[in-house]
C-alpha positions as a Python dict, from the first residue, in 0.01 Angstrom:
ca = {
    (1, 'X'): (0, 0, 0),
    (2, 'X'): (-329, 105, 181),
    (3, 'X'): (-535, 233, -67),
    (4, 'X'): (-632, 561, 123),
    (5, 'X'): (-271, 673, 172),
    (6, 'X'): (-60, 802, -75),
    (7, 'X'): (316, 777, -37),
    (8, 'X'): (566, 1047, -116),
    (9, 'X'): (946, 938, -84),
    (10, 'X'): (1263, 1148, -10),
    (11, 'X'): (1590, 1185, 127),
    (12, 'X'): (1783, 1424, 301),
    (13, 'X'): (2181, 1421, 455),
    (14, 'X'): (2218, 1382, 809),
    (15, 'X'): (2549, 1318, 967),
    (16, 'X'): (2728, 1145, 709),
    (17, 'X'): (2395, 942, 612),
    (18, 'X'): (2174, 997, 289),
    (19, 'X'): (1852, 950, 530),
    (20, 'X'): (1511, 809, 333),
    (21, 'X'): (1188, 868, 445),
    (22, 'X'): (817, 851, 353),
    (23, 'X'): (530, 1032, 432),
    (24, 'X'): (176, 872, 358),
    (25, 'X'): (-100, 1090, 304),
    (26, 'X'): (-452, 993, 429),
    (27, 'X'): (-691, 1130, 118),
    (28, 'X'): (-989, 1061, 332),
    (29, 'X'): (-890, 1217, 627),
    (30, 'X'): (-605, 1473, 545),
    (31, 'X'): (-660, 1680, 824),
    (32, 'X'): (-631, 1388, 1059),
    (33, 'X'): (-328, 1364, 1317),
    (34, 'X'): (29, 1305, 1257),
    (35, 'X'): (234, 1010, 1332),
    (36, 'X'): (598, 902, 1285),
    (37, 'X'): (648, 513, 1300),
    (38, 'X'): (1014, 389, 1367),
    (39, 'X'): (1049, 19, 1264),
    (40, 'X'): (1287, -300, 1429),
    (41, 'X'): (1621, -392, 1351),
    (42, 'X'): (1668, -537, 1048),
    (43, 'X'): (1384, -455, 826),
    (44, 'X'): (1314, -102, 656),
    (45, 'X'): (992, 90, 713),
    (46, 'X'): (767, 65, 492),
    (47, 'X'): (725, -326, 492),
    (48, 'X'): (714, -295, 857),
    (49, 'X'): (424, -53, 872),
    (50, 'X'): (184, -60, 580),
    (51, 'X'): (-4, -365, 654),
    (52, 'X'): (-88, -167, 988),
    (53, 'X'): (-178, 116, 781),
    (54, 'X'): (-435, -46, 628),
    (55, 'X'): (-641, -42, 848),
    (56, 'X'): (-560, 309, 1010),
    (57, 'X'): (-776, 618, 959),
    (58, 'X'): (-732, 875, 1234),
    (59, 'X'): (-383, 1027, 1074),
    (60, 'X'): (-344, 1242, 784),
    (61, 'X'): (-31, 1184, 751),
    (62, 'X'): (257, 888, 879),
    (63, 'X'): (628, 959, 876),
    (64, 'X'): (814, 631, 823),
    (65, 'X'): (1197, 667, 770),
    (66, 'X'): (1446, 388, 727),
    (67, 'X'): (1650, 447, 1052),
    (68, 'X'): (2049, 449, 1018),
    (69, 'X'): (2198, 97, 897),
    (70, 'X'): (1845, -45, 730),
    (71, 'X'): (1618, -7, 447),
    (72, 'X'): (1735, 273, 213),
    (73, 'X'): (1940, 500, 406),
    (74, 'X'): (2294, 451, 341),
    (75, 'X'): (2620, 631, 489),
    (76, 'X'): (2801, 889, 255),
    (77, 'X'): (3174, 835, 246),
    (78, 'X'): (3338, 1137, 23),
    (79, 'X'): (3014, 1310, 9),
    (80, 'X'): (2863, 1024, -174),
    (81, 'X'): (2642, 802, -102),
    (82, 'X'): (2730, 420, -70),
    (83, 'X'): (2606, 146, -243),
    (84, 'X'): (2426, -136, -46),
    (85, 'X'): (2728, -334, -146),
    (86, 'X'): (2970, -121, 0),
    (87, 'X'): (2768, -60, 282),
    (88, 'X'): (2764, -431, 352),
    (89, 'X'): (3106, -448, 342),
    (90, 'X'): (3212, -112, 551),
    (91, 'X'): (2880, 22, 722),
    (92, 'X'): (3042, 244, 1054),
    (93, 'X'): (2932, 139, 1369),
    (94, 'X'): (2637, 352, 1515),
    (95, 'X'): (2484, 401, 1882),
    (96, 'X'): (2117, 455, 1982),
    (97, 'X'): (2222, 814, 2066),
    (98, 'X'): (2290, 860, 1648),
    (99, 'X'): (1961, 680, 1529),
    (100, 'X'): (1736, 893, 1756),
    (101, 'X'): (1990, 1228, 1631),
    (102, 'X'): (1886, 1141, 1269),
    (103, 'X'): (1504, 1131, 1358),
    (104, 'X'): (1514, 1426, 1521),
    (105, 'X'): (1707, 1619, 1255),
    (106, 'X'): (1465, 1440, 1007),
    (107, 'X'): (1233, 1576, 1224),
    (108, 'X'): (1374, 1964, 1219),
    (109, 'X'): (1374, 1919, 820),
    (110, 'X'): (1022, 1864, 786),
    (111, 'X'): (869, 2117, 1030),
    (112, 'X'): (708, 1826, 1245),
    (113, 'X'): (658, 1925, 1588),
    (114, 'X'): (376, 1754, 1741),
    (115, 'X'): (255, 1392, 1640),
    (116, 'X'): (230, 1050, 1793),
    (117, 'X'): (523, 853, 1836),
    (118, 'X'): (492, 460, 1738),
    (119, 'X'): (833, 229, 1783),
    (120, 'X'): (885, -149, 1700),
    (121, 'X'): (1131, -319, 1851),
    (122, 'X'): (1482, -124, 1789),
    (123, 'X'): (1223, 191, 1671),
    (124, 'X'): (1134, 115, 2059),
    (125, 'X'): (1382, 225, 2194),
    (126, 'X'): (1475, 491, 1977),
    (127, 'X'): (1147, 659, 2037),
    (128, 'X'): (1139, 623, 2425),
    (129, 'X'): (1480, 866, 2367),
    (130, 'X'): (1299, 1113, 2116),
    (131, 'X'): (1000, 1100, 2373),
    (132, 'X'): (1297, 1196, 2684),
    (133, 'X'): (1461, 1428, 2457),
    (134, 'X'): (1153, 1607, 2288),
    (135, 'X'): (887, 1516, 2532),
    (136, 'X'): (625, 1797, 2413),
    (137, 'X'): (643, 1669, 2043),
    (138, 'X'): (495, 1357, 2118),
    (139, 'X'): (84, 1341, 2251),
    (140, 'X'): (73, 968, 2226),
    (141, 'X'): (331, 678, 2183),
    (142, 'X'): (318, 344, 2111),
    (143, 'X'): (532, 14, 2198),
    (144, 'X'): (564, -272, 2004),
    (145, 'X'): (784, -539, 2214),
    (146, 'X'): (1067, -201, 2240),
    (147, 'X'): (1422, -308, 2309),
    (148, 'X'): (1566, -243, 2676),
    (149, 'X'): (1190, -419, 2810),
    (150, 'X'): (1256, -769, 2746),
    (151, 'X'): (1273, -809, 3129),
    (152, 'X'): (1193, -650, 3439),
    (153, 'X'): (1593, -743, 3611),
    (154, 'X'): (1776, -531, 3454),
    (155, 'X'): (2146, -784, 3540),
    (156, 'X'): (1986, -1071, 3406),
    (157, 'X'): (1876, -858, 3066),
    (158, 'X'): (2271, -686, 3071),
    (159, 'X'): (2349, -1070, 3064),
    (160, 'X'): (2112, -1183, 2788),
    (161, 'X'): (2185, -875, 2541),
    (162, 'X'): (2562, -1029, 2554),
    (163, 'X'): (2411, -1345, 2323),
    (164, 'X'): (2235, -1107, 2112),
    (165, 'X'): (2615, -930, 2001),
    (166, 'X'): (2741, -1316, 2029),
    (167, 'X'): (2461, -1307, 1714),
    (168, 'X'): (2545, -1007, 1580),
    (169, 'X'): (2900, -1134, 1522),
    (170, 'X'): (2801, -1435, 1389),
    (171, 'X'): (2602, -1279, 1116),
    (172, 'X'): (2919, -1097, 1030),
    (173, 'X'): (3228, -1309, 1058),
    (174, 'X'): (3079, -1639, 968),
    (175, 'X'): (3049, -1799, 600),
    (176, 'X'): (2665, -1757, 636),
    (177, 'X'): (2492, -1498, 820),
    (178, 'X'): (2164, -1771, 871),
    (179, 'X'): (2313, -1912, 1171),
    (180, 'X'): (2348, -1590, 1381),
    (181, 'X'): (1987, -1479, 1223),
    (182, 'X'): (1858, -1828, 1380),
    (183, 'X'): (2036, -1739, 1702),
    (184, 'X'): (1890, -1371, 1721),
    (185, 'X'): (1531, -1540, 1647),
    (186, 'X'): (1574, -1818, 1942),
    (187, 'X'): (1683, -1528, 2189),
    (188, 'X'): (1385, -1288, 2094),
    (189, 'X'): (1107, -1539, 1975),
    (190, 'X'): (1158, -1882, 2137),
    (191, 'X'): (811, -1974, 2075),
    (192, 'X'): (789, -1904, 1683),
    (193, 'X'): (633, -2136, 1450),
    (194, 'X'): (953, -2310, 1331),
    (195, 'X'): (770, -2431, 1032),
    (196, 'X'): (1006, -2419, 702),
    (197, 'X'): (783, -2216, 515),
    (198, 'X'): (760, -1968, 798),
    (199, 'X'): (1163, -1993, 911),
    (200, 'X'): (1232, -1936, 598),
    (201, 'X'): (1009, -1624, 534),
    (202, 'X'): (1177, -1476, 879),
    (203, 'X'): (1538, -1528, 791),
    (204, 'X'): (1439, -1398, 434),
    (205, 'X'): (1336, -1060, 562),
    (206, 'X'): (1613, -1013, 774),
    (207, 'X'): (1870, -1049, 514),
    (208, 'X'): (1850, -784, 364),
    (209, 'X'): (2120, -510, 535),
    (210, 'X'): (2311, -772, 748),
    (211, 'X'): (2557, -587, 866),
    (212, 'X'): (2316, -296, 945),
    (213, 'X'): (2126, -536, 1160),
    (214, 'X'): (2412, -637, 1354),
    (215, 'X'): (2482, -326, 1411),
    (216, 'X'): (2162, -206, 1541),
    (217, 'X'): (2176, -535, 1786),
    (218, 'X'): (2508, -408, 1938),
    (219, 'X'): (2360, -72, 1942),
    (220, 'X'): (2109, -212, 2215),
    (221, 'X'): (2342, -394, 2411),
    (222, 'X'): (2568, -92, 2413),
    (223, 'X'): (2244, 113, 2524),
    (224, 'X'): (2167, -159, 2768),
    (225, 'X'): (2527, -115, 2928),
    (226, 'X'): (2465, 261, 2945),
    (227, 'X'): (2138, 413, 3021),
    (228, 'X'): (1937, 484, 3294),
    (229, 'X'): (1652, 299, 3193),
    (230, 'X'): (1423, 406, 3498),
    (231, 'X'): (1470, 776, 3400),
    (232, 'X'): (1404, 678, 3023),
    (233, 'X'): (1055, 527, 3156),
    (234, 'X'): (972, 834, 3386),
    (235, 'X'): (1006, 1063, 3071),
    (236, 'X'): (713, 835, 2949),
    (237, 'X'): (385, 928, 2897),
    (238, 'X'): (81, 833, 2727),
    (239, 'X'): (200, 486, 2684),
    (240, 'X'): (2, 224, 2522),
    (241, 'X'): (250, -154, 2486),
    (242, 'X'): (218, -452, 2283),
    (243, 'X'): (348, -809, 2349),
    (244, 'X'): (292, -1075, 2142),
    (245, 'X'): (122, -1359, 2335),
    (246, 'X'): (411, -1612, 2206),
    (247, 'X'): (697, -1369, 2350),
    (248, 'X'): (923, -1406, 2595),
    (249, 'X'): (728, -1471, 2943),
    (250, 'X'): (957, -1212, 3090),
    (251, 'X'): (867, -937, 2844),
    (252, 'X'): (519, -956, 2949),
    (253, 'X'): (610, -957, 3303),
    (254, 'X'): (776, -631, 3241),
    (255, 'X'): (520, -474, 3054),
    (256, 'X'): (251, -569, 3315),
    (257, 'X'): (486, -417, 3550),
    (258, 'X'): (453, -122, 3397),
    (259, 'X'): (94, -99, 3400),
    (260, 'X'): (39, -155, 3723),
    (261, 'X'): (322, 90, 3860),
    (262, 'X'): (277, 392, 3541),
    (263, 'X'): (-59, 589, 3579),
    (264, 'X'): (-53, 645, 3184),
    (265, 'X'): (55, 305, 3118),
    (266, 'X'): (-143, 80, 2910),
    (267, 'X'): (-65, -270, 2800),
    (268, 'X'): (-205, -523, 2518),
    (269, 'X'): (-160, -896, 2500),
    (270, 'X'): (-136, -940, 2126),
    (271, 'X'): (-297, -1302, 2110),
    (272, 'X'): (-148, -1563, 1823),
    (273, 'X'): (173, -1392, 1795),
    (274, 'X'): (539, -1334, 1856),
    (275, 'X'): (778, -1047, 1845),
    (276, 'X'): (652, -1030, 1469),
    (277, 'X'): (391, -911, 1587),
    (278, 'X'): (348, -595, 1334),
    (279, 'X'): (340, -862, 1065),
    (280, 'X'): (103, -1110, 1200),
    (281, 'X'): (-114, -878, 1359),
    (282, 'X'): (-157, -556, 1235),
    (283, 'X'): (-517, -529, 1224),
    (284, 'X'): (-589, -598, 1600),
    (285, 'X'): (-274, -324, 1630),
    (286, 'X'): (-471, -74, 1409),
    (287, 'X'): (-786, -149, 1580),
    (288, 'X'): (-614, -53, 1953),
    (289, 'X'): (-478, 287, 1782),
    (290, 'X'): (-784, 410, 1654),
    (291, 'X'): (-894, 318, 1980),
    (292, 'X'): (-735, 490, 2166),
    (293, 'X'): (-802, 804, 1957),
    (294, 'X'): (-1154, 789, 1992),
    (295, 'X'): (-1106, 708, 2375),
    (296, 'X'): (-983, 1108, 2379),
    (297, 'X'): (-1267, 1223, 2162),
}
């Protein structure tokens, strides 16, 4: 944990889900701004987001939840909550729609009603919906490789998210949920170091709420089927992106599009990494936040 923040945990019930959440506290700064950070499928907040926080300063205080299906929010059934057993076993299907209801309602709950917006991944695209929906609650967001911007065509991507639910249902029907893991990480990170140590480490981290993570990849590809993505990015604003240098080609065509085409657009070539980039890379990350703070100072 950064050694300037100190984390308070909770929970509250949201729509048949027992919701968890922390808030780190900035003892240097306390005053500072607010942020809430949304992490990727697959993996729960706070790993996601403290090494970043390391090395941030400008906010007094970060709102990381564990979004619906990872970490440790669980669905209720009964009025109680599951265990991460059961939940493994009989976790409901969700939408994008439901994930960014949750946040919101987390958001009602706390009394937070203006703060920068920061999304990784699946937290992507559940914050360019909060940012549509709520767009005066949010001064700055940013973008870390969001899902719905892998590419610029927006056929070719309906095509491609149909191998990502191919995954997804791998990871639940088959003996072993490592081969539709592997698949997921040759879709989304082509270029990885493939090194054992480093495979390993990946698949690891990803195990831990399977079916949660396959869930949150249909989620997309339902979202991808559904919305109208160029209204999503008009409701933008304030924008700064990341792409890991080792992504997908077409991801940073789409990004650049962006940039050139969105007045408050700005995008960052995150150099020696991959769509893991919050892991690899979280100083350089930090260092464009604070940034961009002082930029407005």
């Amino acid at each position: 944990m950064a050694e300037h923040y100190q984390c308070q945990t909770g929970t509250t019930d949201i729509s048949g889900y027992r919701m968890f959440y922390r808030i780190y506290r900035n003892q240097r700064n306390p005053h500072g701004r607010r942020m809430l950070m949304l992490h990727g499928a697959g993996v729960d907040g706070g790993f996601t987001w403290e090494p970043t926080l390391h090395h941030l300063h400008s906010w007094g205080e970060v709102l990381v939840p564990d979004l619906r299906g990872m970490g440790a929010s669980l669905p209720l059934q009964n009025g109680q909550v599951m265990t991460r057993e059961q939940a493994e076993q009989s976790e409901p299907e969700f939408n994008i729609e439901q994930v960014v209801e949750d946040v919101s309602a987390l958001l009602d709950y706390l009394g937070w009603f203006e703060m920068d917006l920061a999304g990784y991944s699946f937290g992507g695209l559940a914050a360019m919906l909060l940012k549509q929906r709520r767009s005066s609650a949010f001064v700055n967001t940013y973008l870390l490789e969001p899902a719905f911007m892998e590419r610029t065509d927006l056929s070719e991507m309906c095509q491609v998210r149909e191998s990502y639910s191919h995954a997804a249902q791998m990871m639940r029907e088959g003996e072993s949920p490592e081969p539709g893991i592997t698949q997921f990480l040759n879709l989304i990170s082509p270029k990885r170091s493939k090194s054992l140590r480093v495979e390993h480490a990946t698949v690891h981290r990803l195990m831990h709420r399977v079916r949660g993570f396959s869930l949150a990849l249909d989620a997309v590809t339902d979202a991808v089927r559904r919305l109208d993505r160029e209204a999503l990015l008009a409701a933008q604003s304030n924008v700064i992106s990341f792409v890991g240098n080792k992504s997908l080609d077409t991801m940073k065509a789409c990004h650049q599009y962006q940039q050139e085409h969105r007045n408050s657009w700005q995008y960052f070539e995150v150099a020696g990494a991959d769509h893991s980039l919050p892991f690899q890379k979280p100083t350089r990350i930090a260092d464009i936040l604070e940034h961009s703070v002082s930029d407005m100072v």
